[in-house]
PDB file of N, CA, C and O in Angstrom:
ATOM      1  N   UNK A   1     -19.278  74.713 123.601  1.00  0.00           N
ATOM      2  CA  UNK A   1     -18.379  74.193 124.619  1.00  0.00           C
ATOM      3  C   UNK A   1     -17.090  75.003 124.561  1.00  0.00           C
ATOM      4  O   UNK A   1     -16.578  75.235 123.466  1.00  0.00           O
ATOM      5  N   UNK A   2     -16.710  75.307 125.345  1.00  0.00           N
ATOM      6  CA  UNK A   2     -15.557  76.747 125.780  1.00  0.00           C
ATOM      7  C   UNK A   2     -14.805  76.382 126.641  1.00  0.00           C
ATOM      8  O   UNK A   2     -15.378  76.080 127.688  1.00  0.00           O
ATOM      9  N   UNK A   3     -13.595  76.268 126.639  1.00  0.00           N
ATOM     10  CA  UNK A   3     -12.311  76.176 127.562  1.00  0.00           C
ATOM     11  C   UNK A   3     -12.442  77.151 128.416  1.00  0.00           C
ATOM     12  O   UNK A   3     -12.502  78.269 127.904  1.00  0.00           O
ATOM     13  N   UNK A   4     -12.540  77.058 130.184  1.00  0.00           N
ATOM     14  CA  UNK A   4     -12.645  78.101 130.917  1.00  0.00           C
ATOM     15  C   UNK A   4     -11.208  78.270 131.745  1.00  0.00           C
ATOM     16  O   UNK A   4     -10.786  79.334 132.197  1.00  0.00           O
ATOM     17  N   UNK A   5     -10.628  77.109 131.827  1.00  0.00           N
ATOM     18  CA  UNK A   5      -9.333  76.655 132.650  1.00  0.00           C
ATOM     19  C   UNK A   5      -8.695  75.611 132.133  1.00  0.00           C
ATOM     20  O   UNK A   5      -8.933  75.203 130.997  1.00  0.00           O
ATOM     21  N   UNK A   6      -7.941  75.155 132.817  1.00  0.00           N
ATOM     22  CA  UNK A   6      -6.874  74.412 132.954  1.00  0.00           C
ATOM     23  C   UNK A   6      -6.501  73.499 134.061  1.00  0.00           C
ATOM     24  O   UNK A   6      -6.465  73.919 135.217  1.00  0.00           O
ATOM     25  N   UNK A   7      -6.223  72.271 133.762  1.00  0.00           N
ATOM     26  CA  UNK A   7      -6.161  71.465 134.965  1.00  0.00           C
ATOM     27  C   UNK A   7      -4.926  70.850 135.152  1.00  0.00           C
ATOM     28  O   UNK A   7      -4.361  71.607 134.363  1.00  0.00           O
ATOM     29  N   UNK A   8      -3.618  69.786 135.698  1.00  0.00           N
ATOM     30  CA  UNK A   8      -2.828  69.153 135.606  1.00  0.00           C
ATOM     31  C   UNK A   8      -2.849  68.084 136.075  1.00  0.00           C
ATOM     32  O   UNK A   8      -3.400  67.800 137.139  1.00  0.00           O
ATOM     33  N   UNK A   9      -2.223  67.290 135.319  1.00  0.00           N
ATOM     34  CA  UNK A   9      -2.843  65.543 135.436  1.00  0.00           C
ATOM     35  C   UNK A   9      -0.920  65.296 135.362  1.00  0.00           C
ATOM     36  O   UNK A   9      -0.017  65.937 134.825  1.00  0.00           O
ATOM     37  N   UNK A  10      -0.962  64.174 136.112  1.00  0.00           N
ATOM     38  CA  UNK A  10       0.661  63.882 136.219  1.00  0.00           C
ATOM     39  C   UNK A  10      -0.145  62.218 135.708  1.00  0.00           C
ATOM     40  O   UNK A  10      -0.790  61.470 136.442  1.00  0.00           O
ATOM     41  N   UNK A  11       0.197  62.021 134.162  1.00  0.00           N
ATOM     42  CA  UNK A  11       0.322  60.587 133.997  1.00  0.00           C
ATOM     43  C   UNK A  11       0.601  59.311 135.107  1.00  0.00           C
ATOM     44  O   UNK A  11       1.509  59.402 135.933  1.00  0.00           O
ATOM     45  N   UNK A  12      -0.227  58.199 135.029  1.00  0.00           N
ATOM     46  CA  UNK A  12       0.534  57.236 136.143  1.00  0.00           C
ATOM     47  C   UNK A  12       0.413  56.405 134.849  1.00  0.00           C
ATOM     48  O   UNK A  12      -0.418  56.417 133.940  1.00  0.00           O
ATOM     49  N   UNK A  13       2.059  55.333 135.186  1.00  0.00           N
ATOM     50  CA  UNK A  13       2.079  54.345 134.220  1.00  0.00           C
ATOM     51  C   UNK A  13       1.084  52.953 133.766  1.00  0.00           C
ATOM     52  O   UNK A  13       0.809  51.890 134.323  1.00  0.00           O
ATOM     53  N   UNK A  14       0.777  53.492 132.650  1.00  0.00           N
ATOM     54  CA  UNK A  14      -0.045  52.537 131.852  1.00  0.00           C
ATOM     55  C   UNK A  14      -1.789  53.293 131.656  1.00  0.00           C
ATOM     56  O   UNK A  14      -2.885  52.760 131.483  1.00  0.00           O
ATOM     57  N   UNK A  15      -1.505  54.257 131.741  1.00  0.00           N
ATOM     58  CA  UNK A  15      -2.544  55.597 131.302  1.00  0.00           C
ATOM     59  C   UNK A  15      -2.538  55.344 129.826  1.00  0.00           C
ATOM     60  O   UNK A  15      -1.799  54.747 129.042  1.00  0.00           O
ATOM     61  N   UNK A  16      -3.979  56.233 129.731  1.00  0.00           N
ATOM     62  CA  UNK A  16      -3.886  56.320 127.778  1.00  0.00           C
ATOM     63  C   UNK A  16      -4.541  57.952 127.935  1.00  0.00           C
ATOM     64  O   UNK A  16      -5.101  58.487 128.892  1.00  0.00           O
ATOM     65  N   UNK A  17      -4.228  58.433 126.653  1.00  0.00           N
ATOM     66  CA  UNK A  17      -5.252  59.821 126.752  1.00  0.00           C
ATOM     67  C   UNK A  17      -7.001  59.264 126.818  1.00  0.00           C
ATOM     68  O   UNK A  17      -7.972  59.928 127.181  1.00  0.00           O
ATOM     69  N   UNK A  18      -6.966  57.903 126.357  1.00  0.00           N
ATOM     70  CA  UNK A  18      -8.190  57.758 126.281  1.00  0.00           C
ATOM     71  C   UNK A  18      -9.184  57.375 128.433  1.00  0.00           C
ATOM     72  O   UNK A  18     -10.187  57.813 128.997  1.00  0.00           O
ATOM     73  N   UNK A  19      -8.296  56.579 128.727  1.00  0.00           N
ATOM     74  CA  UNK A  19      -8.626  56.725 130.129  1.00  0.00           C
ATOM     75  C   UNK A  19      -8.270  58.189 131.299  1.00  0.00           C
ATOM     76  O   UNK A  19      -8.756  58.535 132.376  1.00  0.00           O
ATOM     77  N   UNK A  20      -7.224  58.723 130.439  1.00  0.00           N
ATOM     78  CA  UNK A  20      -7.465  60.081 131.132  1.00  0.00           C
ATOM     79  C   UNK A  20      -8.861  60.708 131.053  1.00  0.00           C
ATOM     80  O   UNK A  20      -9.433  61.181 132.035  1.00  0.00           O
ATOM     81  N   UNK A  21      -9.400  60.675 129.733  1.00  0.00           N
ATOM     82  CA  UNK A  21     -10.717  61.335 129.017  1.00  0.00           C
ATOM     83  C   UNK A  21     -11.475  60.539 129.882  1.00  0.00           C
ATOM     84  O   UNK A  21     -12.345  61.403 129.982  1.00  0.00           O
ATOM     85  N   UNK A  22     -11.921  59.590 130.632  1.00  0.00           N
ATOM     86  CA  UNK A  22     -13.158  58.868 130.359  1.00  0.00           C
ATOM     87  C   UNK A  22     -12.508  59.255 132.435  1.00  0.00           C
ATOM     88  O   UNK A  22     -13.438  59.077 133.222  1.00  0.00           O
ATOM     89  N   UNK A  23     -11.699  59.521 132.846  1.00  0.00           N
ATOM     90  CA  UNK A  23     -11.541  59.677 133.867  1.00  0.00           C
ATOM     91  C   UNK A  23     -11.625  61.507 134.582  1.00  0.00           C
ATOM     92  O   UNK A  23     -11.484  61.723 135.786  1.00  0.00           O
ATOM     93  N   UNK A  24     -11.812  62.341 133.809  1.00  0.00           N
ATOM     94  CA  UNK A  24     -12.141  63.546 133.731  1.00  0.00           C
ATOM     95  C   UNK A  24     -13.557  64.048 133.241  1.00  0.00           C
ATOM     96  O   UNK A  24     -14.241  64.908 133.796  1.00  0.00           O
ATOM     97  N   UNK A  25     -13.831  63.418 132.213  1.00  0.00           N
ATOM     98  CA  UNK A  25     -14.828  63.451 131.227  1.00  0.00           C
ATOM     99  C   UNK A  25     -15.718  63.059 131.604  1.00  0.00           C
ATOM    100  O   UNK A  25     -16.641  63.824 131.883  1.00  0.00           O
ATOM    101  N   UNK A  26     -15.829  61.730 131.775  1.00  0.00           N
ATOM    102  CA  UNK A  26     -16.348  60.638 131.862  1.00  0.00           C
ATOM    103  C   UNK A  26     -16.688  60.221 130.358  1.00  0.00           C
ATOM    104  O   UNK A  26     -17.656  59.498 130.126  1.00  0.00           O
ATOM    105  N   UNK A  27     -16.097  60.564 129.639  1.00  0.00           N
ATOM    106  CA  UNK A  27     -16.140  60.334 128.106  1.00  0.00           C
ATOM    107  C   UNK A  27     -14.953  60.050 127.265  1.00  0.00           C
ATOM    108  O   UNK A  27     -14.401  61.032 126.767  1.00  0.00           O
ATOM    109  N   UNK A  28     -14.419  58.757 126.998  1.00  0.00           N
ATOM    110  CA  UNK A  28     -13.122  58.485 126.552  1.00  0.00           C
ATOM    111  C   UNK A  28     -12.968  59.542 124.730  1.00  0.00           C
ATOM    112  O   UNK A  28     -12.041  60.142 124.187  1.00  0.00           O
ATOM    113  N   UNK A  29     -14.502  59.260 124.345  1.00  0.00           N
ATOM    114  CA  UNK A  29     -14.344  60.084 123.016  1.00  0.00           C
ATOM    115  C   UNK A  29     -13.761  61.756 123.341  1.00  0.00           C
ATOM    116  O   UNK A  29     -13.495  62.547 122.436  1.00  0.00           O
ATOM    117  N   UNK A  30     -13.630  62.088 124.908  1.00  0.00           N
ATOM    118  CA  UNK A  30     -13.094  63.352 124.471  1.00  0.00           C
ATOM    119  C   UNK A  30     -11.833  63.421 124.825  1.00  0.00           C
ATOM    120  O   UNK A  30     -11.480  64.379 125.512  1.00  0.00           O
ATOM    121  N   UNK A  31     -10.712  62.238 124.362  1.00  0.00           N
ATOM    122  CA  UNK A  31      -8.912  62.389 124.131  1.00  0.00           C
ATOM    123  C   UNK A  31      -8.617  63.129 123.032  1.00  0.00           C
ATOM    124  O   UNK A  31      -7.524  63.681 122.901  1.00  0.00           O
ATOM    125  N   UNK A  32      -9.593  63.199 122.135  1.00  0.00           N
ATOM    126  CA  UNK A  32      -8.999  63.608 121.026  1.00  0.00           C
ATOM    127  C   UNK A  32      -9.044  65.693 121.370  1.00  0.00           C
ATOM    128  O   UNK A  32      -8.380  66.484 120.700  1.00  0.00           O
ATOM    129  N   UNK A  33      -9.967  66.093 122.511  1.00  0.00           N
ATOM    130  CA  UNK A  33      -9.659  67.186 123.094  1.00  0.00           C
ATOM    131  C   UNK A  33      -8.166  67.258 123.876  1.00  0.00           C
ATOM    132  O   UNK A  33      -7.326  68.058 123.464  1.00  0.00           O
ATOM    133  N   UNK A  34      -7.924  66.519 124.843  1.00  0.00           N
ATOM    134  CA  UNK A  34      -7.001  66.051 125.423  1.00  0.00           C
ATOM    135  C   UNK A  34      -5.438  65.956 124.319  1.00  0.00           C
ATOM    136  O   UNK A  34      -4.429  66.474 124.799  1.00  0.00           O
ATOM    137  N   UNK A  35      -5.350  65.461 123.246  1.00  0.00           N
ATOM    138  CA  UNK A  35      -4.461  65.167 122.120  1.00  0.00           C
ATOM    139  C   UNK A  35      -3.724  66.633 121.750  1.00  0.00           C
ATOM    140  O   UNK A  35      -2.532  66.930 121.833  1.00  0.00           O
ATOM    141  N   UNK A  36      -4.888  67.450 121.304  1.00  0.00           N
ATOM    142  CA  UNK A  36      -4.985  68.828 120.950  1.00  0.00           C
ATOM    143  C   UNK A  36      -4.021  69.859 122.073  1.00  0.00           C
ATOM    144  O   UNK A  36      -3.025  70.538 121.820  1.00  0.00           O
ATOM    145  N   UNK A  37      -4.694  69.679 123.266  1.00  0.00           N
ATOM    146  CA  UNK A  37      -3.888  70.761 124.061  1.00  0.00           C
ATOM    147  C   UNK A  37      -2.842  69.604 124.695  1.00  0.00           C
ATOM    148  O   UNK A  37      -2.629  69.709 125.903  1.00  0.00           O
ATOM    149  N   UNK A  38      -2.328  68.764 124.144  1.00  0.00           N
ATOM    150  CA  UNK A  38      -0.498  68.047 124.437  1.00  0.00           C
ATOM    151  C   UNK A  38      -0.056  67.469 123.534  1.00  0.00           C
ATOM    152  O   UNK A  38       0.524  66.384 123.585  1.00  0.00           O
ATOM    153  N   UNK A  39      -0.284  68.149 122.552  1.00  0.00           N
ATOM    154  CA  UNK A  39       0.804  68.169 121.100  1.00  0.00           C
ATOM    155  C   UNK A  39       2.116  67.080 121.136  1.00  0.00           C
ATOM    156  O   UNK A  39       2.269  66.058 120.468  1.00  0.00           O
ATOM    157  N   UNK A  40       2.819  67.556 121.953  1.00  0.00           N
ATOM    158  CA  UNK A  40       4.287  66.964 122.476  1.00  0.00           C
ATOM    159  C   UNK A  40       3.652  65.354 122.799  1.00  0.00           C
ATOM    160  O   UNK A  40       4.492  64.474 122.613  1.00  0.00           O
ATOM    161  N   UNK A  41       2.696  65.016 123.117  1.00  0.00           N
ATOM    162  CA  UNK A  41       2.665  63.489 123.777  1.00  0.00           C
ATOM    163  C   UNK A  41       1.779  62.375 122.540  1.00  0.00           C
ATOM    164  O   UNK A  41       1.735  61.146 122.584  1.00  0.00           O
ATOM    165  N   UNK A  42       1.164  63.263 121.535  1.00  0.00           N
ATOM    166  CA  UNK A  42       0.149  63.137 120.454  1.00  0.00           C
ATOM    167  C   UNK A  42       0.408  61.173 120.437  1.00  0.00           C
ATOM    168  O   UNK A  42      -0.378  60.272 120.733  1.00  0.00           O
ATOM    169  N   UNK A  43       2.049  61.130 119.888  1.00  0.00           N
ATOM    170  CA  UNK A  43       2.501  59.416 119.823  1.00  0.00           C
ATOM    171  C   UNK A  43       2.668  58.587 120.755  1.00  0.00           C
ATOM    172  O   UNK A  43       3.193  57.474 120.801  1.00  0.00           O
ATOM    173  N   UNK A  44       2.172  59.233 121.491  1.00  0.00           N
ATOM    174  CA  UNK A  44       2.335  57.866 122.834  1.00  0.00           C
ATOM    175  C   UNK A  44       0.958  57.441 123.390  1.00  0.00           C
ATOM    176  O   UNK A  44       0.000  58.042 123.877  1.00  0.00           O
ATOM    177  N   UNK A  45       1.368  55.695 123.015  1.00  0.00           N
ATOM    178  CA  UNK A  45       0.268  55.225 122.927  1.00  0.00           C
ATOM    179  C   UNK A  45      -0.293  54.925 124.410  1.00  0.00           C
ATOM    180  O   UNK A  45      -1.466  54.899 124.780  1.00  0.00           O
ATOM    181  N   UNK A  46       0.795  54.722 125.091  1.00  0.00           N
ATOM    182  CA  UNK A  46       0.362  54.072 127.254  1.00  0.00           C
ATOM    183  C   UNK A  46       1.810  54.969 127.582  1.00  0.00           C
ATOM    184  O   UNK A  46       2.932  54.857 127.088  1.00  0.00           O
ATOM    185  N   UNK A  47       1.346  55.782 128.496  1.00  0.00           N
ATOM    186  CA  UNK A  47       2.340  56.235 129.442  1.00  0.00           C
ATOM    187  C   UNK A  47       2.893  55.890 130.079  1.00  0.00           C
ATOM    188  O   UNK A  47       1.976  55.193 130.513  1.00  0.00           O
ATOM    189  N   UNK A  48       3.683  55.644 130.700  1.00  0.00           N
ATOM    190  CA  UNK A  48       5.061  55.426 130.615  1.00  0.00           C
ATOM    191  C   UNK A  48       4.947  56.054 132.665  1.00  0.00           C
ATOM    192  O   UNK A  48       5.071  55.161 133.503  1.00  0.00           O
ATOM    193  N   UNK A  49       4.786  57.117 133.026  1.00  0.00           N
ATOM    194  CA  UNK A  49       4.283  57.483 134.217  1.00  0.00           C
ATOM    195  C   UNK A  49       5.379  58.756 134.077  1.00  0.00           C
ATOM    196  O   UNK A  49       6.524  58.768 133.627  1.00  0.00           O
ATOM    197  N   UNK A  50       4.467  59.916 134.703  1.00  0.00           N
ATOM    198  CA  UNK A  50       5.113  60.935 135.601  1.00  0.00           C
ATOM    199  C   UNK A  50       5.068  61.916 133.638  1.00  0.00           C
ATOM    200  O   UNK A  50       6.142  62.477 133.423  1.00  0.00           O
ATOM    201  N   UNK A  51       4.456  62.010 132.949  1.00  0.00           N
ATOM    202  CA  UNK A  51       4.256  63.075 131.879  1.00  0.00           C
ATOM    203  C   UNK A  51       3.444  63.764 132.765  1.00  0.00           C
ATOM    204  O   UNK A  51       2.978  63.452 133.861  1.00  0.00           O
ATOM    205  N   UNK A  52       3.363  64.752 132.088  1.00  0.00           N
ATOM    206  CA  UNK A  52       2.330  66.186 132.626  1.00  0.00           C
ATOM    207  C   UNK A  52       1.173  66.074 131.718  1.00  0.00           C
ATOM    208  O   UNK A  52       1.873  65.551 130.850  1.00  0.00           O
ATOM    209  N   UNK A  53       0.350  66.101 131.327  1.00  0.00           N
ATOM    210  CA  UNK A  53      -1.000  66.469 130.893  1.00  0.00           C
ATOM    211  C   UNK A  53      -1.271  67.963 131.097  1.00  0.00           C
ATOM    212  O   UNK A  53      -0.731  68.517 132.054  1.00  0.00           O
ATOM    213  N   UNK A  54      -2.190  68.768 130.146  1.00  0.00           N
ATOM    214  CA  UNK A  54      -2.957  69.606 130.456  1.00  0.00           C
ATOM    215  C   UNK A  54      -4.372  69.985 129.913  1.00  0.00           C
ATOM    216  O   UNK A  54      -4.780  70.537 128.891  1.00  0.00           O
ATOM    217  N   UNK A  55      -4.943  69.456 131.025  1.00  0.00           N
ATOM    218  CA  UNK A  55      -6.188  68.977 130.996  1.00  0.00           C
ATOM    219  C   UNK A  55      -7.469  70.102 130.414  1.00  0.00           C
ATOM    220  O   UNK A  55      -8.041  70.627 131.370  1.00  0.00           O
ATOM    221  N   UNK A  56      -7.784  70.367 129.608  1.00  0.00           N
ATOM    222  CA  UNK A  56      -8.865  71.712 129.445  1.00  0.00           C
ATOM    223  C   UNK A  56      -9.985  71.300 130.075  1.00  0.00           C
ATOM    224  O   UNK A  56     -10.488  70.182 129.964  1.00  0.00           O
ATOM    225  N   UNK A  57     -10.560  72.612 131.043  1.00  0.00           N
ATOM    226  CA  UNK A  57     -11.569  72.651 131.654  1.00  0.00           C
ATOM    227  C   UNK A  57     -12.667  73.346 130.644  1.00  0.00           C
ATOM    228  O   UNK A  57     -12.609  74.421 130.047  1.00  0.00           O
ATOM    229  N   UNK A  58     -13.732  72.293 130.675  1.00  0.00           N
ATOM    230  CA  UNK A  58     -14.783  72.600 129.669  1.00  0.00           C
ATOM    231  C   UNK A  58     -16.157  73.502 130.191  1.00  0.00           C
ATOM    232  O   UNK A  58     -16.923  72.956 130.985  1.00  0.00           O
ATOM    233  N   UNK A  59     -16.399  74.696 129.785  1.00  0.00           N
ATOM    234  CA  UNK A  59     -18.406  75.429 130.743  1.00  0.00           C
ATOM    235  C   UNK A  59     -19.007  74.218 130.702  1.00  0.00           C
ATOM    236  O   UNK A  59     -19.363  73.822 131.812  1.00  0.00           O
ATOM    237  N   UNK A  60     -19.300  73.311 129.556  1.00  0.00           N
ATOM    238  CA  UNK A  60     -20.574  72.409 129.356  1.00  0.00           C
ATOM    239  C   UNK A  60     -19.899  71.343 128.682  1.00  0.00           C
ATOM    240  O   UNK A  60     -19.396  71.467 127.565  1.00  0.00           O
ATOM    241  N   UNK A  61     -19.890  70.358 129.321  1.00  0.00           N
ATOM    242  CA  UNK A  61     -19.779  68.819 128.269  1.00  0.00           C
ATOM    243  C   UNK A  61     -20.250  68.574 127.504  1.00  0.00           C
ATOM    244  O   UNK A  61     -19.899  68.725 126.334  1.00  0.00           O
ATOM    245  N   UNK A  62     -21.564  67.941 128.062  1.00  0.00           N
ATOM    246  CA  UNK A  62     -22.822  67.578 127.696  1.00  0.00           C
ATOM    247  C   UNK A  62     -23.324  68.799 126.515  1.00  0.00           C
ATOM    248  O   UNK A  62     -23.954  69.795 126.869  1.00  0.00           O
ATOM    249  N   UNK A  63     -22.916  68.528 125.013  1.00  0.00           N
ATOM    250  CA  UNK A  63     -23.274  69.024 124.102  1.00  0.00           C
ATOM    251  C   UNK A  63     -23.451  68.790 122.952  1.00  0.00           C
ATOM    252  O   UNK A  63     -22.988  67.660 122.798  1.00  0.00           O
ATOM    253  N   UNK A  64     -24.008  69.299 121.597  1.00  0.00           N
ATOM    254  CA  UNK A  64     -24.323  68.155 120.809  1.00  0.00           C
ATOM    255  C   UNK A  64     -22.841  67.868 119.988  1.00  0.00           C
ATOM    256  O   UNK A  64     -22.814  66.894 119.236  1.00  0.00           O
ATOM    257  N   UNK A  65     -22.082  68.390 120.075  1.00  0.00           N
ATOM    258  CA  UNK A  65     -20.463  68.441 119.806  1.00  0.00           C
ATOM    259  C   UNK A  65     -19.985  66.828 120.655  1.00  0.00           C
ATOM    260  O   UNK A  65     -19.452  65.871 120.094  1.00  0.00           O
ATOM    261  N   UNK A  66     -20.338  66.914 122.009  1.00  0.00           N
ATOM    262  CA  UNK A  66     -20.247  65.946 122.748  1.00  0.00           C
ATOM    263  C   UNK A  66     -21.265  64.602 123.089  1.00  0.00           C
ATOM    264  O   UNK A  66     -20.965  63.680 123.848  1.00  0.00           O
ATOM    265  N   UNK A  67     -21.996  64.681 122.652  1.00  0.00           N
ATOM    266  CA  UNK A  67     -22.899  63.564 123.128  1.00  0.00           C
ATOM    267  C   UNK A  67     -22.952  62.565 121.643  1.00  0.00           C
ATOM    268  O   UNK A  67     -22.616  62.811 120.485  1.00  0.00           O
ATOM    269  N   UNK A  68     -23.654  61.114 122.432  1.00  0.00           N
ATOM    270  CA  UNK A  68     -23.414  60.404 121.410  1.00  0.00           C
ATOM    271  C   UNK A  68     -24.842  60.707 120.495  1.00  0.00           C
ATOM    272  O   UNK A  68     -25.901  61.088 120.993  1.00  0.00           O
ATOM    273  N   UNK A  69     -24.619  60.455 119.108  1.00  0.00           N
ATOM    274  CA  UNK A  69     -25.808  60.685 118.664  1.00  0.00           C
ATOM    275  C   UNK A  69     -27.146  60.465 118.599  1.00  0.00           C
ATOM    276  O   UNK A  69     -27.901  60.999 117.786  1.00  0.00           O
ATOM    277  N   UNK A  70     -27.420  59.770 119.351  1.00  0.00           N
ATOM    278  CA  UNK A  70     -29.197  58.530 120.165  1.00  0.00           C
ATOM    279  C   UNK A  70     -28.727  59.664 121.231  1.00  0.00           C
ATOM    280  O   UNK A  70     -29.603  60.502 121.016  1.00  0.00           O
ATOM    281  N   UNK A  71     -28.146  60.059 121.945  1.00  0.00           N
ATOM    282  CA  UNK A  71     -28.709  61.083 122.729  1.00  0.00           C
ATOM    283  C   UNK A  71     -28.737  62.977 122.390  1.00  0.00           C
ATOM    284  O   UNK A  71     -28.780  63.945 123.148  1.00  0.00           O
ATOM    285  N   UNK A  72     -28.704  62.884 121.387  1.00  0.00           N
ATOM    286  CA  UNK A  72     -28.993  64.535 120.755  1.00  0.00           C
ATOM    287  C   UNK A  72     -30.284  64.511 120.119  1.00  0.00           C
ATOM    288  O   UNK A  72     -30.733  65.531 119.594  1.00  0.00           O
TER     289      UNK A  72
END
C-alpha cells in the first residue's frame, strides 16, 4: 500500500480522525494513517471545525496491512 497523492479535508465540528478514516476509507482502523501525516493535530480528540487534514491517497486499501484478519 503506497501513498500516490494527497487530499484536503477541512474538519467540520465534532469530527474525529477516526470518522474522517471510516469516511474516506471506509475503514475507521485507518486514523492511525491519518494521525501520521497530521502530526500537529495527533491530541485532539473531536474537532473543533475548520482544521485542515491531509488526507493520503492510498494505490490499494484493501490489503493484508489493511484488512481485518477473518478476511486475509
Amino acid at each position: 500500500m503506497e501513498i500516490v497523492g494527497y487530499k484536503k479535508h477541512v474538519a467540520a465540528a465534532g469530527e474525529s480522525f477516526y470518522s474522517v478514516a471510516f469516511a474516506y476509507y471506509n475503514n475507521e482502523f485507518m486514523a492511525d494513517k491519518l494521525m501520521k501525516e497530521n502530526e500537529s493535530l495527533v491530541k485532539t480528540i473531536v474537532f473543533k471545525g475548520g482544521e485542515e487534514l491531509k488526507i493520503p491517497v492510498y494505490d490499494d486499501i484493501e490489503s493484508t496491512e489493511t484488512l481485518a484478519p477473518w478476511r486475509q
